[in-house]
C-alpha positions as a printed NumPy array, in Angstrom:
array([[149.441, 119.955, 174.31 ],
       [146.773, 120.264, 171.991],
       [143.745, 121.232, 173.763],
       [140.487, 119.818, 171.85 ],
       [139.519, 116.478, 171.519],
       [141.326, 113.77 , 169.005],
       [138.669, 112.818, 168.038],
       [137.588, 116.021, 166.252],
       [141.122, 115.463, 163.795],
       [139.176, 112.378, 162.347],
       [135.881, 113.788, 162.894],
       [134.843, 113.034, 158.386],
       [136.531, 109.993, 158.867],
       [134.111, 108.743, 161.816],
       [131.051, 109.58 , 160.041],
       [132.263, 107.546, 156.988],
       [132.873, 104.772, 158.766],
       [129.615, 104.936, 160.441],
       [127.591, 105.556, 157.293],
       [129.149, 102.65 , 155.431],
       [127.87 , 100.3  , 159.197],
       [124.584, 101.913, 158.643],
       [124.249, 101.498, 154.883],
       [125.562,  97.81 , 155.515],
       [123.291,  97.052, 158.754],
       [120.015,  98.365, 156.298],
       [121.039,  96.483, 153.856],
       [120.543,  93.331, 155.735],
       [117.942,  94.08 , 157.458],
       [116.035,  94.613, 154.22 ],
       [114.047,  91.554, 152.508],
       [115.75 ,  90.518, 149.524],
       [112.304,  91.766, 147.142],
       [112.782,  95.079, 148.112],
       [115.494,  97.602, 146.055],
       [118.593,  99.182, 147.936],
       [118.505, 101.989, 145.816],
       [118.112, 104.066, 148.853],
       [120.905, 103.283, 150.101],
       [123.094, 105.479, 147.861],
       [120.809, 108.671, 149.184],
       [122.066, 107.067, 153.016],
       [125.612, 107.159, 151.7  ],
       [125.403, 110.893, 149.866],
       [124.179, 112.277, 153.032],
       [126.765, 111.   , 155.066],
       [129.516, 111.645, 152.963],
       [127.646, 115.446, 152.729],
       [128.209, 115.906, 156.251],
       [131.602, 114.445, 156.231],
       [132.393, 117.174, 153.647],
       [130.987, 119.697, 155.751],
       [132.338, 119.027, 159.032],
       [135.721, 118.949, 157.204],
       [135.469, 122.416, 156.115],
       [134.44 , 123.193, 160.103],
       [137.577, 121.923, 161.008],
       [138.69 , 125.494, 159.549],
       [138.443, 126.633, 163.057],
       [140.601, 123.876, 164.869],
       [144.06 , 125.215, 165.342],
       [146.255, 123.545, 163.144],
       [148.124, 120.39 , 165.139],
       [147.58 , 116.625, 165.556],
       [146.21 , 114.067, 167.635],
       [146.407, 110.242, 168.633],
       [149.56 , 110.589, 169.449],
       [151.102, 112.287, 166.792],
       [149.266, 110.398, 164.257],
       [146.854, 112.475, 162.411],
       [147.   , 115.838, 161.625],
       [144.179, 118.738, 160.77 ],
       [145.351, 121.677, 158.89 ],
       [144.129, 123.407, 155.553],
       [146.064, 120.669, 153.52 ],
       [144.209, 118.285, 155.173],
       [140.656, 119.999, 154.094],
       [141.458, 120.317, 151.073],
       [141.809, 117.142, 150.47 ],
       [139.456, 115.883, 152.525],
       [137.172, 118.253, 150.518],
       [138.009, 117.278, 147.298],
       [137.755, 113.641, 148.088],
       [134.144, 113.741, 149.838],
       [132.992, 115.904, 146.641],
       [134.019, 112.942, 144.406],
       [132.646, 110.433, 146.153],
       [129.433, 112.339, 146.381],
       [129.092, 112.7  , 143.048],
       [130.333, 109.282, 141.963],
       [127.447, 108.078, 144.666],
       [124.706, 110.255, 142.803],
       [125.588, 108.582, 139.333],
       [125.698, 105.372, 140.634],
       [121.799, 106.093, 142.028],
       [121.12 , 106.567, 138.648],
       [123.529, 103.715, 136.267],
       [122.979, 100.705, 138.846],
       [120.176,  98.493, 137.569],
       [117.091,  98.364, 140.047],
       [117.453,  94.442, 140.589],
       [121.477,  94.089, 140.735],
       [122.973,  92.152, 143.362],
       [125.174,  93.593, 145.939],
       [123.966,  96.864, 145.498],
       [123.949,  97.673, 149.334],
       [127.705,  96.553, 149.305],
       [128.435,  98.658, 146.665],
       [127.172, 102.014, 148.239],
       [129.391, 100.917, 151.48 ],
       [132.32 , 100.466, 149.735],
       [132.783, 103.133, 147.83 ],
       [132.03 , 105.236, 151.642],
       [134.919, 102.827, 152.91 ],
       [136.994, 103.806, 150.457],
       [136.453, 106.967, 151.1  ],
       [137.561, 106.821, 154.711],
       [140.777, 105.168, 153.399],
       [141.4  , 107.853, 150.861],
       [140.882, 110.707, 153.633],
       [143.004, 109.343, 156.295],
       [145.398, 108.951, 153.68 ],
       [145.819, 112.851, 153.653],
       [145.565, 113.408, 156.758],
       [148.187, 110.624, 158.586],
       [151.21 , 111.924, 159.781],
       [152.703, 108.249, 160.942],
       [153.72 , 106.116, 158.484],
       [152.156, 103.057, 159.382],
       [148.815, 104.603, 159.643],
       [149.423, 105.971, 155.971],
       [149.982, 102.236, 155.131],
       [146.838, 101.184, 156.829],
       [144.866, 104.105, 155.491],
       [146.166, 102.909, 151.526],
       [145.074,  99.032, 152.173],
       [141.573, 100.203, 153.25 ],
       [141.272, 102.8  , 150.253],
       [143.115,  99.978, 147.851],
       [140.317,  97.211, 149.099],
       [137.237,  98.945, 148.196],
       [138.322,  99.649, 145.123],
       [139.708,  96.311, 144.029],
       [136.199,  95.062, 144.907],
       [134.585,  97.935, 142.896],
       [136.49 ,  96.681, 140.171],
       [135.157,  93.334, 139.498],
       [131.687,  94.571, 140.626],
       [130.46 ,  93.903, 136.857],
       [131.011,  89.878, 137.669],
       [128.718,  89.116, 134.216],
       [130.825,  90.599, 131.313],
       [134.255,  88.605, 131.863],
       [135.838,  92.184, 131.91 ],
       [134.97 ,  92.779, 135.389],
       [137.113,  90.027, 137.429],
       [140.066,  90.24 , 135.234],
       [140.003,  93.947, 136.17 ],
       [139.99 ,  93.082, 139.491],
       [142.55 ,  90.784, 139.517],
       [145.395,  92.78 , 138.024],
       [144.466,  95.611, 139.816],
       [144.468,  93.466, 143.445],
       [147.844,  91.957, 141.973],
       [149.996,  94.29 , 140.982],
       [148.315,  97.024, 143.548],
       [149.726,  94.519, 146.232],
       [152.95 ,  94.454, 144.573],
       [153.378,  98.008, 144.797],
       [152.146,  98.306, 148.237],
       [154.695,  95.618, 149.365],
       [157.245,  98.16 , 147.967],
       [155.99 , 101.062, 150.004],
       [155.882,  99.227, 153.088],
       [160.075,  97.781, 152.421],
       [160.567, 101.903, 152.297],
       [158.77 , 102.378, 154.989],
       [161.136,  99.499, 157.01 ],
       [164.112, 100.696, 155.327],
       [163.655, 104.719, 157.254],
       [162.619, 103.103, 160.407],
       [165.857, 101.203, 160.217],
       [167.716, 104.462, 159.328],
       [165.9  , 106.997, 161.632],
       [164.365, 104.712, 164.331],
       [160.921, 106.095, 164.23 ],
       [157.921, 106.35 , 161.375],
       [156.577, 109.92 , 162.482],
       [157.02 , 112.047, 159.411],
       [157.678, 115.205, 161.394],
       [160.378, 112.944, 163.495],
       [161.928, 111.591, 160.57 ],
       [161.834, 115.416, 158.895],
       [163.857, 116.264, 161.25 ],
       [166.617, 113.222, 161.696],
       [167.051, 112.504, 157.773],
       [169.321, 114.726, 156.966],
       [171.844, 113.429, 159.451],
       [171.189, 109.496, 159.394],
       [174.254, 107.594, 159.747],
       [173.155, 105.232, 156.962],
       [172.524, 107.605, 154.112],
       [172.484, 104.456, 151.296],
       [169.42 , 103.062, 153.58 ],
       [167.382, 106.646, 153.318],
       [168.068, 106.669, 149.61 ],
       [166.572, 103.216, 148.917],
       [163.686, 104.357, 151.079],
       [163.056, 106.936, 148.572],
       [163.243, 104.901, 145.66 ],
       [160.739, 102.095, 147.215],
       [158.019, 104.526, 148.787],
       [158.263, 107.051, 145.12 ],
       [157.686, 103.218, 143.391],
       [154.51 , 102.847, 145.569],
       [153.384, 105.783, 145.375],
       [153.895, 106.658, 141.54 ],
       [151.645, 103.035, 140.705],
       [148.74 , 104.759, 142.358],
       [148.907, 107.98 , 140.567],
       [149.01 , 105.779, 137.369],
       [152.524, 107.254, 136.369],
       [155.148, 105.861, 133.764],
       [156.42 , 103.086, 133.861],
       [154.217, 102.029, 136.781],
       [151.058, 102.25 , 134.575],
       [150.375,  99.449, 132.951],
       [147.073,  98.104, 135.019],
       [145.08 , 101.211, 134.014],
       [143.745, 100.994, 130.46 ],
       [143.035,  97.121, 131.176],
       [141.324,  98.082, 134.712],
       [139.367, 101.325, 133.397],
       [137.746,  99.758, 130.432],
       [136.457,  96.503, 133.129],
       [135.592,  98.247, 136.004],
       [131.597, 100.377, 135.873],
       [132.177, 103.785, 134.225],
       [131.046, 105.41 , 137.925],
       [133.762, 102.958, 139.685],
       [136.338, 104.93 , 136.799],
       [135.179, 108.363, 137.51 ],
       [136.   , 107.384, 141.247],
       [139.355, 105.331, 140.887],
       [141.125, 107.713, 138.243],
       [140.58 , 110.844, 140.672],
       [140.014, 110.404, 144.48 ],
       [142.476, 107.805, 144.892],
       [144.992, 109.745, 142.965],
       [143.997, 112.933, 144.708],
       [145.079, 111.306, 148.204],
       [148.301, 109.911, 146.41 ],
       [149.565, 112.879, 145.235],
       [148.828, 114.535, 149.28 ],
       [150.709, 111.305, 150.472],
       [153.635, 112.01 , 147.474],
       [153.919, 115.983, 148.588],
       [154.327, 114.566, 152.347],
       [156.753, 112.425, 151.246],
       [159.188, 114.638, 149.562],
       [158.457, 118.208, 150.813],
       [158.343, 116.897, 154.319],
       [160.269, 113.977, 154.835],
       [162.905, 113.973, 152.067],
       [163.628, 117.904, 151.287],
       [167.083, 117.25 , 152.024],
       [167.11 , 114.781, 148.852],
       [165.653, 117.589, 146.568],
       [168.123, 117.172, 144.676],
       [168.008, 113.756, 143.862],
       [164.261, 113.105, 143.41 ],
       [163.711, 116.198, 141.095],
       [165.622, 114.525, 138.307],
       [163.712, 111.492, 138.566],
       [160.646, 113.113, 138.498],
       [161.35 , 114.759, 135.338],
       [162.012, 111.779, 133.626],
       [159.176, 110.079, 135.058],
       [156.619, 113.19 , 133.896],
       [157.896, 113.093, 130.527],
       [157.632, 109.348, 130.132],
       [154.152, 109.533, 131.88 ],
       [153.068, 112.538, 129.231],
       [154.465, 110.717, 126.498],
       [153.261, 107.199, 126.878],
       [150.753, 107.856, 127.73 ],
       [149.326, 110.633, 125.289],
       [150.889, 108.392, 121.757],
       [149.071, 105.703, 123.119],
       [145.93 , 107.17 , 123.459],
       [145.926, 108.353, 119.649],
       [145.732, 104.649, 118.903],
       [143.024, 103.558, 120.887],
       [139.365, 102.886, 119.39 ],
       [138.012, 102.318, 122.634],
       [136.962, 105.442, 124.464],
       [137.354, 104.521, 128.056],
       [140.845, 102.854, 127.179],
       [141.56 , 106.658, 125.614],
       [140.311, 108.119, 128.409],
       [142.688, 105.708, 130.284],
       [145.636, 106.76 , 128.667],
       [144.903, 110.195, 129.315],
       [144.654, 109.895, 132.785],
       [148.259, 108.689, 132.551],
       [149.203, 111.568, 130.65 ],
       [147.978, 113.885, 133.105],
       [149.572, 112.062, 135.962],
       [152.458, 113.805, 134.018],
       [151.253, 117.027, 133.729],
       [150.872, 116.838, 137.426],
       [154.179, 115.289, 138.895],
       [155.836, 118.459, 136.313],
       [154.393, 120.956, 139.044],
       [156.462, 118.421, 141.851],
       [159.931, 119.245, 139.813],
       [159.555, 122.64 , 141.423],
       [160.623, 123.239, 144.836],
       [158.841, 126.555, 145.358],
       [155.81 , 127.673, 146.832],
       [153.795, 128.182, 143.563],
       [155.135, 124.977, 142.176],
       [153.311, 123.396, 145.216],
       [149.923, 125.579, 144.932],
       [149.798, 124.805, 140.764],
       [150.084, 120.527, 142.109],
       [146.796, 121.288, 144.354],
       [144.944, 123.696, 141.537],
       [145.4  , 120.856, 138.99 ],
       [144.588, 117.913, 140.92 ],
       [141.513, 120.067, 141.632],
       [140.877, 120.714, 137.934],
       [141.582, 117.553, 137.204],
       [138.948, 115.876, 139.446],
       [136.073, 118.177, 137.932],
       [136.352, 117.535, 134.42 ],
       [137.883, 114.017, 134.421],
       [134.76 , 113.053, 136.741],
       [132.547, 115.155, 134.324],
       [133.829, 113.125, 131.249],
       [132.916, 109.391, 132.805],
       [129.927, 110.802, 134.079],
       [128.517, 111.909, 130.539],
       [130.096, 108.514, 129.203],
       [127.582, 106.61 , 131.915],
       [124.551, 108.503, 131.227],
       [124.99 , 107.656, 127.586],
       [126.379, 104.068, 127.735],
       [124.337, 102.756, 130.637],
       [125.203, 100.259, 132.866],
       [125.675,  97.328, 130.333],
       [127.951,  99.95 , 128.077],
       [126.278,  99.99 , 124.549],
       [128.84 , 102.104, 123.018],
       [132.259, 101.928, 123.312],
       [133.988, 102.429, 120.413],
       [134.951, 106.159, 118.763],
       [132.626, 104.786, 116.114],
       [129.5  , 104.09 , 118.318],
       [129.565, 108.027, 118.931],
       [129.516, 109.106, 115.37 ],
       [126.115, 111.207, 115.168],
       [125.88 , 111.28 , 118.963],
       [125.113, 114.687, 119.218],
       [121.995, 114.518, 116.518],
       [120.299, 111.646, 119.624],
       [121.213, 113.105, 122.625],
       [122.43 , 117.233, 122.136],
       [122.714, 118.378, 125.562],
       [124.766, 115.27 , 126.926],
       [127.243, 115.871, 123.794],
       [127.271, 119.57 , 124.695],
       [128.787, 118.635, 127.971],
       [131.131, 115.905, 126.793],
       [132.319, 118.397, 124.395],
       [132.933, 120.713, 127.406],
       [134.912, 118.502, 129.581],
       [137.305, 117.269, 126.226],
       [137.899, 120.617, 126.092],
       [138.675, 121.301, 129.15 ],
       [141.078, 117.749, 128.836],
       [142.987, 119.763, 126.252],
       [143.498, 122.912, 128.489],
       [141.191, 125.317, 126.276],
       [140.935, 128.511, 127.648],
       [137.919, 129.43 , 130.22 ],
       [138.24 , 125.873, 131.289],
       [139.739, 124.564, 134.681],
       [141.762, 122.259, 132.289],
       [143.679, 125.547, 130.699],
       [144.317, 127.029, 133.902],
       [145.553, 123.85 , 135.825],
       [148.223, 124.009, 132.855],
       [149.065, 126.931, 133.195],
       [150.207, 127.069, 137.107],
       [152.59 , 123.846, 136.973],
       [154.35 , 124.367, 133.231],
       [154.862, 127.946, 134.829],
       [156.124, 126.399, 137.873],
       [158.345, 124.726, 136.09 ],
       [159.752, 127.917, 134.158],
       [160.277, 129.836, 136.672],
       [162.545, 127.014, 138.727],
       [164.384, 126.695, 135.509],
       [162.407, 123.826, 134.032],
       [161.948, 125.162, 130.59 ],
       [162.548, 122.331, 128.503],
       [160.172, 120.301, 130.866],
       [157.414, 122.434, 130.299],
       [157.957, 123.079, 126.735],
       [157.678, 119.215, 126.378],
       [154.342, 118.925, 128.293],
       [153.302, 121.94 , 126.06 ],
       [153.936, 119.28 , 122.504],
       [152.369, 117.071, 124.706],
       [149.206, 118.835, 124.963],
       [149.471, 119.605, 121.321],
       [149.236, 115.874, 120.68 ],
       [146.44 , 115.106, 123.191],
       [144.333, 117.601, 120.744],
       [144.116, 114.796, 117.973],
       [142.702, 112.209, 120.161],
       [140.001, 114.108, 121.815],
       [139.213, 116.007, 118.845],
       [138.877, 113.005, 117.134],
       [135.884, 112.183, 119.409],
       [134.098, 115.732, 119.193],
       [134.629, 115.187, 115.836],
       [133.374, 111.733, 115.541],
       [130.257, 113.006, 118.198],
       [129.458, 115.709, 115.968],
       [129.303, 113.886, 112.501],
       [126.559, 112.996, 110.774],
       [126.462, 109.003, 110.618],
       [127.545, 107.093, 107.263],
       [125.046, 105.037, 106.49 ],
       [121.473, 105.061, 108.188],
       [122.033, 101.578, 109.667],
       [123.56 , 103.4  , 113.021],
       [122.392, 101.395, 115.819],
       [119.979, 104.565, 118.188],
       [119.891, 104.827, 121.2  ],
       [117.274, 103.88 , 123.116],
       [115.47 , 106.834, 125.096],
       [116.946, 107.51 , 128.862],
       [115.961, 110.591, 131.017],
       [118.704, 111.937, 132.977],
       [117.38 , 111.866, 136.513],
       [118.017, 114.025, 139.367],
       [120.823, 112.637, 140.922],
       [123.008, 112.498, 137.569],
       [121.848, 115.989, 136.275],
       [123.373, 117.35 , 140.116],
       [126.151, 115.373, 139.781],
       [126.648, 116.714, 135.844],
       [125.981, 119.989, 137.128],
       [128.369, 120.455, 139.702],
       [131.64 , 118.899, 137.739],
       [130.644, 121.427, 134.979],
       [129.773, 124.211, 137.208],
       [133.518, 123.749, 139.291],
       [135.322, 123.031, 135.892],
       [133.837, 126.516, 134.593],
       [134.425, 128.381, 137.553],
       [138.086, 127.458, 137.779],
       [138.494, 128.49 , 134.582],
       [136.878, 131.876, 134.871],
       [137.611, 132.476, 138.551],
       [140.71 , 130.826, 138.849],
       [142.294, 133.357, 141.891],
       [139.094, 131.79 , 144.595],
       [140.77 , 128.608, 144.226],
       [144.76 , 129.328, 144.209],
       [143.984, 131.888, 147.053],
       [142.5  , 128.668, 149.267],
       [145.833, 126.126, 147.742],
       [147.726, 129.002, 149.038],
       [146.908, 128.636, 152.176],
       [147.146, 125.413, 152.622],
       [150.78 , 124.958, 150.881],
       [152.796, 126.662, 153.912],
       [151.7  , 123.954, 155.924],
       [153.794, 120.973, 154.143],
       [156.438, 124.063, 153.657],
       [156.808, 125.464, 156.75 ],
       [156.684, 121.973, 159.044],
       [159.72 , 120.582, 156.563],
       [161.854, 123.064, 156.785],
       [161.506, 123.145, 160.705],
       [161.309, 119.483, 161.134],
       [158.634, 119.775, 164.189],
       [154.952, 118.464, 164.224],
       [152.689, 121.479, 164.308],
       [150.688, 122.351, 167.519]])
């Protein structure tokens, strides 16, 4: 018996929930003449604390609660972590990008704290139906986010093909998650750890497999489940990008390690193929399609899917370090991918004045510093050395080496060699000096405080990991024995 409270297991996930009621009950209350802006500060100090009493749940002993539900443990934190920092910094942009009169802004602010307690719940459910439950709330907010931008056209057809085909690939996750009750009899992961192996029905368990990876590899954006993103990223608000194209991914790829380190080990050696064909497709497709787009956010789309690759390569490994390099990256990932929309708002604004690779030629001679950074982050994209990027690189292709993977990680290596000509292309393009002298300026905008924390931060974590890579892996460390150790055994912890 576990001898604390439940409700300290879902402790950040109580004081999202009530900071989205707050920020919505304000928002009423408030006469319509007066600005919500506010409201975001409401939001980042709630999701602050959430972050905070996550890392205090350090010194909970590591088991669950509600019944076997939800689980604490340093996987957990991490994640929980990682989320809470995105959606604190994707709060503090927002402060800063949302015009002062725009409707909805209250709304806005709570959703994106919704989301959040979706997206954390996510990583922490140990039941199967609350890991559906926790994906719909996360997969809500975020199709609302979407079409927030209801004036430019863009906006509601992003919404509705993400809402569409996100629904479609739910419905698949929850037909695997029907097809292992029918095979094991219960939806407890560590229950179903421990009956897999010797269900009587072993076609049923491999269909379950194939339906729950299909669900899961749509969120991460993976190939050939990626076809929503570039259409979704360039309609959706550059700070709704920066949050959909990490923090939901983040709690996918938790939910995809459950999934096969904990509940399906015994299929290891079914699901490791398929993941290597999926990461090559997803590095691939997604990198030659990114060398012909003009559009920077529909680039930056197609990269994401490329690094969904990189990622899953880490997940063809069934050792410990193969595990450890999947948490780095997603880490690394997060800072600089968040680092790159975030420089794209501050110098497109809300209403997006430049979009295309040609509306950043001579970018650098109008506004140095934010270029500077930009520059930083595309670096860190390619894996440049000193970078979190390079590092993040480094742990999964050597995961994959040293589990025999060598032609897998030689391919994401080309891979990366191709990505340089598309990113280069825009430091290139950012660093020119214009054509003509017809190039449309920009008009003057101070970076306020919020944005210049939020820029400083995803630089400031995107440098350190790539100078002091070893604080990082030591804390992925010791979280990874926890999906490790509980598979191989079978029972919950306690």
């Amino acid at each position: 018996m576990n001898s604390i409270p439940d409700i300290y297991r879902i402790l950040p996930e109580v004081i999202l929930t009530l900071t989205g009621v707050l920020i919505m009950l304000v928002d009423a209350s408030l006469p319509p003449a007066i600005a919500r802006r506010s409201l975001g500060w409401v939001g980042a100090l709630g999701t602050t604390f959430a972050m905070l009493t996550s890392i205090w749940q350090l010194n909970l002993p590591m088991g669950t609660g509600f019944y076997g539900t939800v689980e604490t443990s340093p996987f957990t934190v991490f994640f929980h972590v990682l989320i809470c920092g995105i959606v604190l910094v994707a709060l503090l942009l927002s402060m800063d990008t949302l015009p002062e009169k725009s409707h909805h802004q209250g709304e806005y602010y709570a959703l994106i704290v919704f989301g959040a307690v979706g997206m954390c719940l996510l990583t922490g459910a140990v039941e199967l139906l609350l890991v559906f439950i926790a994906l719909e709330i996360s997969s809500i907010a975020t199709y609302v986010l979407a079409g927030y931008r209801k004036e430019t056209g863009r906006g509601p057809e992003a919404a509705i093909k993400y809402f569409l085909l996100g629904s479609f690939a739910t419905g698949f996750l929850l037909y695997g998650i029907a097809l292992i009750f029918g095979a094991t009899g219960t939806t407890q992961i560590y229950e179903i750890a421990a009956k897999v192996a010797s269900a009587p029905n072993h076609g049923l368990v491999v269909a379950s497999l194939g339906l729950m990876l299909v669900g899961i590899l749509f969120k991460v954006s993976a190939a050939p489940f990626h076809v929503w993103t570039p259409d979704v990223y360039e309609g959706s608000p550059t700070p709704v990008v920066a949050l959909m194209s990490t923090a939901p991914k983040a709690a996918a790829f938790a939910l995809l390690l459950r999934v096969l380190y904990e509940i399906f080990p015994s299929l290891h050696s079914l699901w490791t193929p398929l993941l290597w064909v999926v990461a090559v497709l997803s590095m691939t497709v997604g990198n030659l399609a990114a060398l012909r787009q003009q559009n920077v956010k529909r680039m930056l789309a197609y990269s994401s899917i490329a690094h969904a690759g990189y990622l899953l390569v880490a997940f063809t490994a069934p050792q410990q370090d193969a595990i450890s390099g999947a948490l780095f990256y997603t880490a690394a990932y997060a800072a600089m991918n968040v680092g790159a929309f975030l420089v794209l708002t501050e110098l497109s604004g809300f209403d997006e004045r430049i979009r295309s690779l040609e509306d950043f030629t001579g970018l650098a001679l109008q506004r140095p510093g934010l270029s500077a950074l930009l520059g930083f982050f595309l670096l860190s994209l390619i894996g440049i050395p000193f970078t979190g990027g390079f590092f993040g690189k480094f742990f999964v292709f050597s995961a994959a080496i040293h589990s025999g993977h060598i032609w897998l990680a030689i391919i994401g290596l080309i891979n990366s060699g191709i990505a340089c000509f598309y990113y280069l292309r825009l430091l290139a393009a950012i660093y020119s000096r214009p054509l003509t002298d017809t190039a449309r300026p920009l008009p003057p905008r101070k970076v306020t405080a919020p944005a210049a924390l939020a820029l400083a931060a995803t630089a400031l974590a995107t440098l350190g990991l790539g100078i002091l890579p070893t604080r990082l892996l030591h804390l992925v460390q010791r979280a990874t024995p926890q999906t490790i150790t509980t598979a191989a055994s079978g029972v919950a912890p306690r």
